[in-house]
VOPAGU-2260 file (C-alpha; in pm, 1 decimal, decimal comma):
REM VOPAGU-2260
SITE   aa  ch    i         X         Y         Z
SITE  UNK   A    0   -1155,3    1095,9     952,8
SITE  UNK   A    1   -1038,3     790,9     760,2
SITE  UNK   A    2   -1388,4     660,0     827,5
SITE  UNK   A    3   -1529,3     972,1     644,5
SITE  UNK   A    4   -1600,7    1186,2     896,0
SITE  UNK   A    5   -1577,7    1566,8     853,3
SITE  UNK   A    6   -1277,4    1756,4     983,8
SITE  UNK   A    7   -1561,2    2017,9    1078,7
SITE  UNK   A    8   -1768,8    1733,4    1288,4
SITE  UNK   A    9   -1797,1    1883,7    1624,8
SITE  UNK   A   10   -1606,8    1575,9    1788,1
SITE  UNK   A   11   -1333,0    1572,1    1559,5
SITE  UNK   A   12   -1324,4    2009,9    1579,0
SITE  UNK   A   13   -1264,2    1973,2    1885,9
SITE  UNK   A   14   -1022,4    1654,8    1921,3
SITE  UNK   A   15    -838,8    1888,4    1658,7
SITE  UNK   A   16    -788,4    2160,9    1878,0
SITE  UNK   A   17    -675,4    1983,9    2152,0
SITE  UNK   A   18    -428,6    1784,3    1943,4
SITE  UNK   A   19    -295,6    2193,9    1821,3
SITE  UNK   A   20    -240,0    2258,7    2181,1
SITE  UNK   A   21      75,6    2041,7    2220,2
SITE  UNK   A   22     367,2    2310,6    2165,4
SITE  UNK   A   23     692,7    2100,9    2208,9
SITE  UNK   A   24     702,3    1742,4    2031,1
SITE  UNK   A   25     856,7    1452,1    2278,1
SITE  UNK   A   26     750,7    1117,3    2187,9
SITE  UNK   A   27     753,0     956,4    1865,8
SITE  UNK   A   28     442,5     800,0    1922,2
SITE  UNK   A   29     236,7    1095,5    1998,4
SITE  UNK   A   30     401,4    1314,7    1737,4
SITE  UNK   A   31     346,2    1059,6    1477,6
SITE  UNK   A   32     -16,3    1035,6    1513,1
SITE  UNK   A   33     -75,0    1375,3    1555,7
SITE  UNK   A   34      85,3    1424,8    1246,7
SITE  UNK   A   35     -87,1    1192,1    1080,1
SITE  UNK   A   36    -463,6    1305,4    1236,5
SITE  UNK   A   37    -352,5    1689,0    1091,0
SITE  UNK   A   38    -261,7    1544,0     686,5
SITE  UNK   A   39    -559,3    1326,7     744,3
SITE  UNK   A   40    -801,7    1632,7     824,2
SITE  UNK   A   41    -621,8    1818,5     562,8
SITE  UNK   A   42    -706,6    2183,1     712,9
SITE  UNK   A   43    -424,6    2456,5     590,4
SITE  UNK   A   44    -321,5    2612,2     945,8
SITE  UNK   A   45    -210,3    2253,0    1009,7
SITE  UNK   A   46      49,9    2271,0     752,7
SITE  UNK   A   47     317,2    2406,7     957,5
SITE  UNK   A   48     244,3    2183,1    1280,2
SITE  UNK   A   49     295,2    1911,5     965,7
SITE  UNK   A   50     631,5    2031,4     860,2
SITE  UNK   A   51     738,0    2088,7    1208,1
SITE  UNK   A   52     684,1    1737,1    1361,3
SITE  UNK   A   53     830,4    1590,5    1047,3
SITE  UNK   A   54    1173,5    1759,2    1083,0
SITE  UNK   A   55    1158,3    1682,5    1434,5
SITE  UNK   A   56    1097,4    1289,3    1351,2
SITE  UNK   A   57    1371,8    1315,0    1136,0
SITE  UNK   A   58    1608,9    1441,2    1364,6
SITE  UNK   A   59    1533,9    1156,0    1569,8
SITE  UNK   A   60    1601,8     931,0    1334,3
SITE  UNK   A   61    1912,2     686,7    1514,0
SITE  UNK   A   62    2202,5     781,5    1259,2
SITE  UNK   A   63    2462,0     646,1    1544,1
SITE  UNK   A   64    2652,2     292,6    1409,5
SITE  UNK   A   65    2927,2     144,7    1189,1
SITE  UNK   A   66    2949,8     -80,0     923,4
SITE  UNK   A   67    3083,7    -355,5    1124,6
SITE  UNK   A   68    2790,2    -271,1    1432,4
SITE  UNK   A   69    2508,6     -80,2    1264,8
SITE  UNK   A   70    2292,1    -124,7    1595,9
SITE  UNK   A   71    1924,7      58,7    1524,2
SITE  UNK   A   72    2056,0     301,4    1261,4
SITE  UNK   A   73    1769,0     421,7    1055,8
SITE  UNK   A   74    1546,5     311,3    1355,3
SITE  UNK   A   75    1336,7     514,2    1567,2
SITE  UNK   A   76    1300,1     525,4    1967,1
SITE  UNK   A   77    1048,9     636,4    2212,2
SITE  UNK   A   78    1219,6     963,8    2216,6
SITE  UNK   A   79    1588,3    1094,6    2244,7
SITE  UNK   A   80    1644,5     969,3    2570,5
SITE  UNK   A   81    1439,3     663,7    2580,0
SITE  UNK   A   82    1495,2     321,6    2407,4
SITE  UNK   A   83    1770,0     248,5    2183,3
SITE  UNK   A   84    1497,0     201,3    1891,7
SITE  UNK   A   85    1276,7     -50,8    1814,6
SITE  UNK   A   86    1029,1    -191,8    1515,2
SITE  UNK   A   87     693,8     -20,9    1588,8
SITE  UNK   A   88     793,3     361,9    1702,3
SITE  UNK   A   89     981,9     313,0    1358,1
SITE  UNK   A   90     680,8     237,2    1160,9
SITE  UNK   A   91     492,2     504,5    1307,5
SITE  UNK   A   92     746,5     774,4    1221,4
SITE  UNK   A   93     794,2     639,4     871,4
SITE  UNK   A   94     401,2     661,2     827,1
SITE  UNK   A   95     402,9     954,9     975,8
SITE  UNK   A   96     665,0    1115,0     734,0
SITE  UNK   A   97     507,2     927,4     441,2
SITE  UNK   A   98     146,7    1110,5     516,1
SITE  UNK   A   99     360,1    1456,1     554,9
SITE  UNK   A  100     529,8    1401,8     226,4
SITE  UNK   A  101     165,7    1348,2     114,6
SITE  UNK   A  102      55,6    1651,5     176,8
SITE  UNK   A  103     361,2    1851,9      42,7
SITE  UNK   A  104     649,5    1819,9     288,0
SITE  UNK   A  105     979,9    1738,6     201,5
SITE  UNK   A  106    1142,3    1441,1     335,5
SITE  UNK   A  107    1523,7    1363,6     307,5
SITE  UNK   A  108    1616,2    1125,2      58,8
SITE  UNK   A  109    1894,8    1007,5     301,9
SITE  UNK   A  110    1609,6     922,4     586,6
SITE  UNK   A  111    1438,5     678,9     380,2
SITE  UNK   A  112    1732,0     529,2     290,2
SITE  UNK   A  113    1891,6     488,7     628,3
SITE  UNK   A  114    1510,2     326,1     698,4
SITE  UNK   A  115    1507,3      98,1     409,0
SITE  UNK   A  116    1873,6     -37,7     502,5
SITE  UNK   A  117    1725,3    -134,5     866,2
SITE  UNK   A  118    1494,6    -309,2     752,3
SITE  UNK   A  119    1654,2    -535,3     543,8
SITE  UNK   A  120    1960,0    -572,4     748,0
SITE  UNK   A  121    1675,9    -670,0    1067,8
SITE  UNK   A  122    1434,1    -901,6     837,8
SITE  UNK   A  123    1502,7   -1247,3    1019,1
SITE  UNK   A  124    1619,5   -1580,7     772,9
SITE  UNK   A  125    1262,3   -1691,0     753,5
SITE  UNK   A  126    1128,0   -1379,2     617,8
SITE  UNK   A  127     938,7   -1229,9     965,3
SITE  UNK   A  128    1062,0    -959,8    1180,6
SITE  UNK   A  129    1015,7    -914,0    1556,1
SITE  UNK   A  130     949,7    -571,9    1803,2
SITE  UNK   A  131    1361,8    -588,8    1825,7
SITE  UNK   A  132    1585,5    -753,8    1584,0
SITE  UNK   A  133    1659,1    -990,1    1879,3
SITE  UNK   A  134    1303,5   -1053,7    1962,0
SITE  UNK   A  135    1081,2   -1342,5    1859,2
SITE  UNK   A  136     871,5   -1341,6    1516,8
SITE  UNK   A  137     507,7   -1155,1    1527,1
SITE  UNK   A  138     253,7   -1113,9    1256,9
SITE  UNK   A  139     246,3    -746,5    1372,8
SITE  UNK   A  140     599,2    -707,4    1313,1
SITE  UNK   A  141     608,3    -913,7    1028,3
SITE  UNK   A  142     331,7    -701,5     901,9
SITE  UNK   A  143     542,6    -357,7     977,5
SITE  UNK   A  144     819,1    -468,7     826,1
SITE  UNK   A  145     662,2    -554,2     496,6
SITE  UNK   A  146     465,5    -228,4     462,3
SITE  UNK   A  147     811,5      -9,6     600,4
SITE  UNK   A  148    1052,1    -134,6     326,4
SITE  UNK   A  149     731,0    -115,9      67,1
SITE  UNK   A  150     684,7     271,2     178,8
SITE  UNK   A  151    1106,9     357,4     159,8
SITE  UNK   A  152    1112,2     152,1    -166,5
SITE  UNK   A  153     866,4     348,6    -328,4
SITE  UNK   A  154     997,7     724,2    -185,7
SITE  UNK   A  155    1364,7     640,0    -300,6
SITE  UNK   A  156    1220,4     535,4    -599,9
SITE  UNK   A  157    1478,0     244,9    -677,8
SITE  UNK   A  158    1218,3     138,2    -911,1
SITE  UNK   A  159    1194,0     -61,7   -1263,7
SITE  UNK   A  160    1365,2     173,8   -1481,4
SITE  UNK   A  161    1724,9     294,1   -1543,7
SITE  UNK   A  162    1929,5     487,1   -1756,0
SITE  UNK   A  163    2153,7     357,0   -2041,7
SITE  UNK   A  164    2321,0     609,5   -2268,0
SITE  UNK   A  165    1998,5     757,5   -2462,4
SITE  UNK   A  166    1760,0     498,3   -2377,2
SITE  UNK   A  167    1567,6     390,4   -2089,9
SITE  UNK   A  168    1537,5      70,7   -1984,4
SITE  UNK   A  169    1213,4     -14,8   -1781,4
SITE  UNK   A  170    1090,4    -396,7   -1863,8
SITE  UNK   A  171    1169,2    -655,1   -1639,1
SITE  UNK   A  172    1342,7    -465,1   -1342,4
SITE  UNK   A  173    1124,6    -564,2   -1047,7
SITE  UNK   A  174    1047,7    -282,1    -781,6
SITE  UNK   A  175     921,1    -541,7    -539,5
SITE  UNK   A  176    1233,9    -613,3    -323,9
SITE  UNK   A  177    1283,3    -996,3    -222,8
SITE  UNK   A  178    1273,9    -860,5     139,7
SITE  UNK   A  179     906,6    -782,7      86,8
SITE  UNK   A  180     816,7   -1120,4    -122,3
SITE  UNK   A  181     989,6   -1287,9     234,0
SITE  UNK   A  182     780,8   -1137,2     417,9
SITE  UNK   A  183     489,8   -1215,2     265,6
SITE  UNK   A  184     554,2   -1550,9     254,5
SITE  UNK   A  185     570,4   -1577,3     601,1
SITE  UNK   A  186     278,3   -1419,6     672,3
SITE  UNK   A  187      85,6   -1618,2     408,3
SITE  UNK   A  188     208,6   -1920,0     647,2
SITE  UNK   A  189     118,5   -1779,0     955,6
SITE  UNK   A  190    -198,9   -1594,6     840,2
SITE  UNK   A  191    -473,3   -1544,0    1084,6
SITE  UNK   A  192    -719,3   -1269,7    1191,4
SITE  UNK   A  193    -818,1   -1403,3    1545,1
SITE  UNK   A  194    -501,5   -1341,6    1708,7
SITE  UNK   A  195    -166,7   -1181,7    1621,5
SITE  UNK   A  196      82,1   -1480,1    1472,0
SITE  UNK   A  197     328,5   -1555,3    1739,1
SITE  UNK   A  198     224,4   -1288,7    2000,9
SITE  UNK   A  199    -117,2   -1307,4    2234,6
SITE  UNK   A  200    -129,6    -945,0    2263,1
SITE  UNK   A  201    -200,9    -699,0    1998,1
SITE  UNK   A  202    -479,7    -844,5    1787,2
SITE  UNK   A  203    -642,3    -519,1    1629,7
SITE  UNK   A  204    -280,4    -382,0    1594,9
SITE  UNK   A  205    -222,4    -673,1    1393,3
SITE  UNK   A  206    -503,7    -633,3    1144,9
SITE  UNK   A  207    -428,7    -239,3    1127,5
SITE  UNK   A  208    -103,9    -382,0    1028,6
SITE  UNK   A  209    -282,6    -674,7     753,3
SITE  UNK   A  210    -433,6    -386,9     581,4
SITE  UNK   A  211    -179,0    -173,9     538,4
SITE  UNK   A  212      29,9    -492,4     405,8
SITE  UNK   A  213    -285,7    -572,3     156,6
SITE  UNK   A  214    -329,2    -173,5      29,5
SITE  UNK   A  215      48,7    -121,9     -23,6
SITE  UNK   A  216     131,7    -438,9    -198,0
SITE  UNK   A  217    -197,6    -451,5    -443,4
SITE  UNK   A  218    -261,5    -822,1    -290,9
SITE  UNK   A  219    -659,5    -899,0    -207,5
SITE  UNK   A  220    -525,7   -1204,0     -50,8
SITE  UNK   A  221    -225,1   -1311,5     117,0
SITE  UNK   A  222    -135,9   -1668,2      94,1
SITE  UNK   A  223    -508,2   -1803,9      55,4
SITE  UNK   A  224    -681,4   -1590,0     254,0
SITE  UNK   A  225    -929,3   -1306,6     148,6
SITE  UNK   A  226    -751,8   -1056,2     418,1
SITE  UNK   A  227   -1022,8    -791,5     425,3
SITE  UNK   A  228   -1304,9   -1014,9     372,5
SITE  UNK   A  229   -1182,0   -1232,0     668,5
SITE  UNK   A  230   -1094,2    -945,7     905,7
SITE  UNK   A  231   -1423,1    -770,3     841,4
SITE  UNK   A  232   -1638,2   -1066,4     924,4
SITE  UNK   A  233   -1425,2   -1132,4    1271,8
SITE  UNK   A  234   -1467,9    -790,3    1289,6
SITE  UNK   A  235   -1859,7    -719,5    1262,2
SITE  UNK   A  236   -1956,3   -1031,2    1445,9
SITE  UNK   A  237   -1702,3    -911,0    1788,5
SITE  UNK   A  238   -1837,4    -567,6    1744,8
SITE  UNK   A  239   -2031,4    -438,1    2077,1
SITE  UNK   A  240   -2400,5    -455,7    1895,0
SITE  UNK   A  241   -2537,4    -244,6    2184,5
SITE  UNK   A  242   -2288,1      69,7    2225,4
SITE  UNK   A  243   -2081,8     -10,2    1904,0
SITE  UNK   A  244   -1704,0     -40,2    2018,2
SITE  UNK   A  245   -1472,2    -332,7    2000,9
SITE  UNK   A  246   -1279,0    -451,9    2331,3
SITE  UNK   A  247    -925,7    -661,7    2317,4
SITE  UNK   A  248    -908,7    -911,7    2603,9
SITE  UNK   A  249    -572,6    -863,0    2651,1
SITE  UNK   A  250    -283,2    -570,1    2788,5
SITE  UNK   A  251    -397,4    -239,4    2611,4
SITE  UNK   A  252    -678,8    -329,0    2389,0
SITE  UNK   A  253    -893,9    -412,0    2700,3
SITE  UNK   A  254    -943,3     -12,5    2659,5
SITE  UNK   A  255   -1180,3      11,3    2390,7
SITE  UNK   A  256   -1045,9     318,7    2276,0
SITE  UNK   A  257    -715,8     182,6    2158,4
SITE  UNK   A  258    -886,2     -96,4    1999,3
SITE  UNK   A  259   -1205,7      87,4    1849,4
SITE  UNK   A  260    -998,5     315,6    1647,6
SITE  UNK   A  261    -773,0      -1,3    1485,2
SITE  UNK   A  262   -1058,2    -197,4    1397,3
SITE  UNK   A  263   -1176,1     121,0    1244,1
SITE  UNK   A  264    -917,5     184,6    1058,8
SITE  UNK   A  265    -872,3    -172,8     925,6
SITE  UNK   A  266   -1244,2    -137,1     810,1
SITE  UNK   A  267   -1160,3     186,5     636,7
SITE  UNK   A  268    -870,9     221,5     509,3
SITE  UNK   A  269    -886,2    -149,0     398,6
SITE  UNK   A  270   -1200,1     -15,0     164,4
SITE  UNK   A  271   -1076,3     209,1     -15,3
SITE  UNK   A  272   -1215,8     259,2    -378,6
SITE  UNK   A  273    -981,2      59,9    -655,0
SITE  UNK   A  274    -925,5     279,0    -897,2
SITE  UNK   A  275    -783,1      12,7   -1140,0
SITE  UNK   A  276    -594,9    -377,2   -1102,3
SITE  UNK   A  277    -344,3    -532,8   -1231,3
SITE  UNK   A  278    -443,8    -870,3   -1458,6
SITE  UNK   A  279    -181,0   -1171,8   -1333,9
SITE  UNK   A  280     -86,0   -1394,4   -1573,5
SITE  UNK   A  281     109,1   -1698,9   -1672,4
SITE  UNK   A  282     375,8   -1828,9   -1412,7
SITE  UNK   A  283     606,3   -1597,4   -1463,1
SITE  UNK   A  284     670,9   -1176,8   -1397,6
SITE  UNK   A  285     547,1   -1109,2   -1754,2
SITE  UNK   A  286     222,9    -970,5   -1641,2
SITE  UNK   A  287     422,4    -710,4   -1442,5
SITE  UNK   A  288     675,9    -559,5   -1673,6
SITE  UNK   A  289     642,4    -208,7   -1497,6
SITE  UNK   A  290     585,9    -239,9   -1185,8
SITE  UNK   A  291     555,6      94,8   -1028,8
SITE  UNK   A  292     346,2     179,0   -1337,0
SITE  UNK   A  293      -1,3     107,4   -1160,0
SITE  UNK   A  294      96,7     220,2    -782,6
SITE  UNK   A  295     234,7     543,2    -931,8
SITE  UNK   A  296     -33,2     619,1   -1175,5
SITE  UNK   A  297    -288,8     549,1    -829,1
SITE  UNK   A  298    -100,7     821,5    -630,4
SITE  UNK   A  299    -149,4    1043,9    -928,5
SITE  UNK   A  300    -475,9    1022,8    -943,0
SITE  UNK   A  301    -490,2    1021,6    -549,0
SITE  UNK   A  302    -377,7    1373,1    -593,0
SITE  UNK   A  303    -566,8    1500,2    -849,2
SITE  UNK   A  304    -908,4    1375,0    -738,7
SITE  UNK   A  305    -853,5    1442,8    -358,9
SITE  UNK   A  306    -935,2    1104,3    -284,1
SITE  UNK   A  307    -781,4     825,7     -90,1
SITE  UNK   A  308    -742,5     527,0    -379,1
SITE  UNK   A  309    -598,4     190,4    -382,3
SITE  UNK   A  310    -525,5     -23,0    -691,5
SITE  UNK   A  311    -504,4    -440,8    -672,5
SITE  UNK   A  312    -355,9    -732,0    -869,4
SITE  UNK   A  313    -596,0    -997,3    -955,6
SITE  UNK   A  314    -492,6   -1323,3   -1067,3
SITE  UNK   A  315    -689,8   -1417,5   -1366,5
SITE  UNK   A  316    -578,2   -1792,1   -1294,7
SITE  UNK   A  317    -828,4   -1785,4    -999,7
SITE  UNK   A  318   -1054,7   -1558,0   -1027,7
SITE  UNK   A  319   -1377,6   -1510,8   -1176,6
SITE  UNK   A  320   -1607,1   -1279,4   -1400,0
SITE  UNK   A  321   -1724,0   -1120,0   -1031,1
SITE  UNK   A  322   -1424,5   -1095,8    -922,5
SITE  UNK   A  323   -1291,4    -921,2   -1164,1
SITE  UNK   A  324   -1590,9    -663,4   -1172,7
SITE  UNK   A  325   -1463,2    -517,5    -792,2
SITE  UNK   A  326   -1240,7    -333,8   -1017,7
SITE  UNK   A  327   -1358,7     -58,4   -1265,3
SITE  UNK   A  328   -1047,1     -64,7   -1513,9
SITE  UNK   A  329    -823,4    -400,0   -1525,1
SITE  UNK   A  330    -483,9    -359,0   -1673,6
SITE  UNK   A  331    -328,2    -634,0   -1913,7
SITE  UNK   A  332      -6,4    -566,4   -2028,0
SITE  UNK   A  333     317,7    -730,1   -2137,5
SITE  UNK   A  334     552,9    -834,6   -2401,3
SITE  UNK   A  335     517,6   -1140,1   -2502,6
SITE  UNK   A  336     295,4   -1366,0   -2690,0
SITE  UNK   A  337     -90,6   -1380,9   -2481,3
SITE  UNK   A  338    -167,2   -1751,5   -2345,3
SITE  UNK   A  339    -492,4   -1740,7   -2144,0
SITE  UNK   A  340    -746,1   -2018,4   -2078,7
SITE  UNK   A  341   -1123,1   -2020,9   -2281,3
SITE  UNK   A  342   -1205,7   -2001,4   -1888,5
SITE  UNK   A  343   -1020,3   -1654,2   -1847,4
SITE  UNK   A  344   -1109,6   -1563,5   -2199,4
SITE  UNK   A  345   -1496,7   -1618,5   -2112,2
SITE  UNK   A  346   -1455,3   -1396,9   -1813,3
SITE  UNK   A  347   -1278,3   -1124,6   -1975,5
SITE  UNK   A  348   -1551,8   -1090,9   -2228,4
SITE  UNK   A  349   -1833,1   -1104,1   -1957,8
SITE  UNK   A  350   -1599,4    -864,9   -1748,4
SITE  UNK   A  351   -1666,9    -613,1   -2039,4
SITE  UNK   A  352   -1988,4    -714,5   -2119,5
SITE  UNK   A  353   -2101,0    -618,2   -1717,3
SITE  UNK   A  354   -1913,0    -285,7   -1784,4
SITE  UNK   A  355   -1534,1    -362,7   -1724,8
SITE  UNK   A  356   -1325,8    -133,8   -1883,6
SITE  UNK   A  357    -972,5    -329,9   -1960,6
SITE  UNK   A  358    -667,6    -129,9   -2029,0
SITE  UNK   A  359    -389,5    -295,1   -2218,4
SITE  UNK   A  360     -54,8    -217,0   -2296,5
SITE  UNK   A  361     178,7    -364,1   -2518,5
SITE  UNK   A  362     476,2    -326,0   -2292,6
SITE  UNK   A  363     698,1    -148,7   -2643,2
SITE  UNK   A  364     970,3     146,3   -2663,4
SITE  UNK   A  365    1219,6     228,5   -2392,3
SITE  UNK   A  366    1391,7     -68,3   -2403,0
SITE  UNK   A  367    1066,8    -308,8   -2402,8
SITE  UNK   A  368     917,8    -489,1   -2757,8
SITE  UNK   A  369     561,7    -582,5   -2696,0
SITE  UNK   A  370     515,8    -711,2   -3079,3
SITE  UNK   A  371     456,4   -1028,0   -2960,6
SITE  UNK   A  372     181,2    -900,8   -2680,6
SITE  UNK   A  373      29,2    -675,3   -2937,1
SITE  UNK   A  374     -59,6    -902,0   -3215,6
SITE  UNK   A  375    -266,6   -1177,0   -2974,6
SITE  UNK   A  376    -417,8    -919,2   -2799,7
SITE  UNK   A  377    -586,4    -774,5   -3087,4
SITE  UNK   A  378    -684,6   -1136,6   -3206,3
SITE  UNK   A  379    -830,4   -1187,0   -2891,6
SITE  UNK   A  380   -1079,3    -902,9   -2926,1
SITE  UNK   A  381   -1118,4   -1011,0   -3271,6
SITE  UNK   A  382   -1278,4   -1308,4   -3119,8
SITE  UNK   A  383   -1437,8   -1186,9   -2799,4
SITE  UNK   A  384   -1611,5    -928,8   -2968,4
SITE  UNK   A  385   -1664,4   -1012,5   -3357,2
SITE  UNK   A  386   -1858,2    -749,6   -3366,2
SITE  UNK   A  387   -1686,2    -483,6   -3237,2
SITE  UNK   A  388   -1313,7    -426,6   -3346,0
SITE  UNK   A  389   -1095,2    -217,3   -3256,1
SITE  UNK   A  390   -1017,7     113,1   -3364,2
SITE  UNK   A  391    -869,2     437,2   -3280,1
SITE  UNK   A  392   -1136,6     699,7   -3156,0
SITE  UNK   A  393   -1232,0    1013,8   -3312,4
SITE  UNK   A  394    -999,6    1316,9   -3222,6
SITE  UNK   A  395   -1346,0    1506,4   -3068,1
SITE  UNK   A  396   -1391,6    1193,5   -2866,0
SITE  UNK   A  397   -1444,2    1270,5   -2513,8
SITE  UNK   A  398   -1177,9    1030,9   -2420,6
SITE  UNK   A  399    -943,1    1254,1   -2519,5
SITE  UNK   A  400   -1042,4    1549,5   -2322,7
SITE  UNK   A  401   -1216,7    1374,6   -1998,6
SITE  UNK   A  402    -948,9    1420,2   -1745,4
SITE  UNK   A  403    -730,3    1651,3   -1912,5
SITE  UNK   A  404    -595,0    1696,0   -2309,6
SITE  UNK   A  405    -411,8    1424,8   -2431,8
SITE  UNK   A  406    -192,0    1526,4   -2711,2
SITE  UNK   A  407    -132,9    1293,2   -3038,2
């Protein structure tokens, strides 16, 4: 499915059906994915299976645990009975309960935040995480963490603005939480995609874990590496050219089920269509005044076209005219006074030139003053495009009407 197959494919009919045959959820495992095959397929007599399985994850959700000895609360277990919780049945019932809350289910507030406090609490001193909070450091787990406090962060929506008497305040206030910039710095350390960092089992896990660090955080690369670009070449080249499946040569990935369908969905999901990135800047947060602005806007639009989207942050200190060109609309904004290079001025203009669409915002009202952004920007197209200013389009201008009315 995430490989754009149709939910009316005779294979994936039938895996459906099958998959509707399981009356009574028992393992979090099992009722996670099937959860997340039925939002994936999207098909409407799959909603209540949906709803059903994500109450029953959330029931299961350890709540047990003081404030002196938490233990696993907010953590998930095998089931009821089994296991007293551990990293990766936790990550599949949190994506499992993020993909129902996709699709229209309601998820308690008080779940994500019991998650979100695990995770920090469990995130080890040098940023990683392991299967158990007592267990060794993995780039799996490292990778689970990361994308598990990114997805409770973003559905408790402790974000970049607040509230102060009439006026909202919204620049500066980083959504990011330091947990996840740990993290990330870890795995920029440890960064590989031949074998799992710190663990010899696991490899396609691993990379199913990469891209879901790379899609949720906006970052093309981690560290230095080019994450997709790397994984997909290791990832063509040890593909089975003859009957097409990939093989692990270690514990469960030897079955080339398993590890068929996590290479695929690294390849797919990792793919996804950028709908628009985020111009870095400078040395400092100023590029990024609101944060949730672009991720938010991205799961708008996610909604309204029916179509899985991703956004990115590129770092115009690095990157180049084709670079910047992967992305159909790049975003400059801020609030103070525009410093970039004639080398990053040279590439916005051919960046437009090739068809680049950039979208700036002077970061100004609700508590922000982007005078200073405003007045270089508009200098800057002065000289980039002499002949060509600025100017506000015609009320009949398609612009306006395109998506949907925008009022004056």
């Amino acid at each position: 499915l995430n490989s754009g197959v149709s939910p009316n494919d005779p294979v994936v009919a039938k895996a459906l059906t099958y998959l509707r045959s399981y009356q009574k959820p028992e393992m979090t495992y099992a009722v996670a994915l099937r959860t997340m095959a039925f939002c994936a397929a999207g098909q409407p007599e799959d909603h209540i299976r949906i709803r059903q399985n994500a109450k029953w994850l959330e029931a299961l959700q350890i709540t047990r645990g003081t404030e002196k000895d938490p233990g696993f609360r907010g953590a998930w277990a095998y089931s009821a009975p089994m296991g007293t919780g551990d990293n990766s049945n936790t990550q599949f019932a949190m994506l499992a309960l993020s993909e129902a809350e996709r699709v229209g289910v309601d998820v308690s507030a008080s779940t994500w935040r019991l998650a979100l406090d695990y995770w920090k609490r469990t995130q080890k001193p040098d940023g990683s995480w392991g299967y158990k909070p007592n267990e060794r450091a993995s780039g799996s787990m490292t990778c689970v963490g990361i994308s598990s406090t990114v997805i409770a962060l973003g559905k408790l929506g402790s974000g970049s603005a607040r509230i102060e008497g009439d006026t909202v305040r919204c620049c500066g206030e980083r959504t990011d939480s330091e947990v996840v910039r740990r993290g990330l710095q870890w795995l920029a350390r440890h960064f590989s995609v031949r074998a799992n960092p710190g663990n010899k089992l696991w490899l396609f896990y691993y990379l199913y874990g990469v891209e879901r660090v790379g899609r949720l955080t906006g970052h093309r690369f981690i560290g230095q590496h080019d994450w997709y670009r790397e994984g997909a070449e290791m990832l063509v080249h040890e593909q089975n050219a003859f009957l097409g499946y990939w093989q692990g040569s270690r514990g469960h990935e030897t079955n080339p089920l398993i590890a068929t369908s996590l290479a695929l969905l690294f390849l797919s999901k990792g793919r996804r269509p950028v709908v628009l990135a985020k111009a870095k800047y400078g040395d400092a947060d100023e590029w990024d005044q609101h944060a949730g602005g672009v991720p938010n806007l991205t799961r708008h639009l996610e909604k309204a076209w029916s179509k899985d989207l991703t956004w990115q942050a590129i770092d115009l200190n690095r990157a180049n005219s084709k670079d910047l060109l992967e992305t159909p609309v790049l975003f400059l904004s801020g609030r103070q006074s525009l410093q970039l290079s004639d080398r990053q001025q040279a590439n916005l203009r051919a960046y437009v030139e090739q068809g680049g669409f950039i979208f700036a915002e002077a970061s100004d009202g609700n508590g922000c003053d982007g005078k200073a952004f405003d007045r270089p920007f508009r200098e800057l197209m002065r000289k980039l495009f002499p002949d060509s200013t600025l100017r506000l389009l015609p009320p009949d201008h398609a612009v306006w009407y395109a998506e949907g009315k925008v009022e004056a």
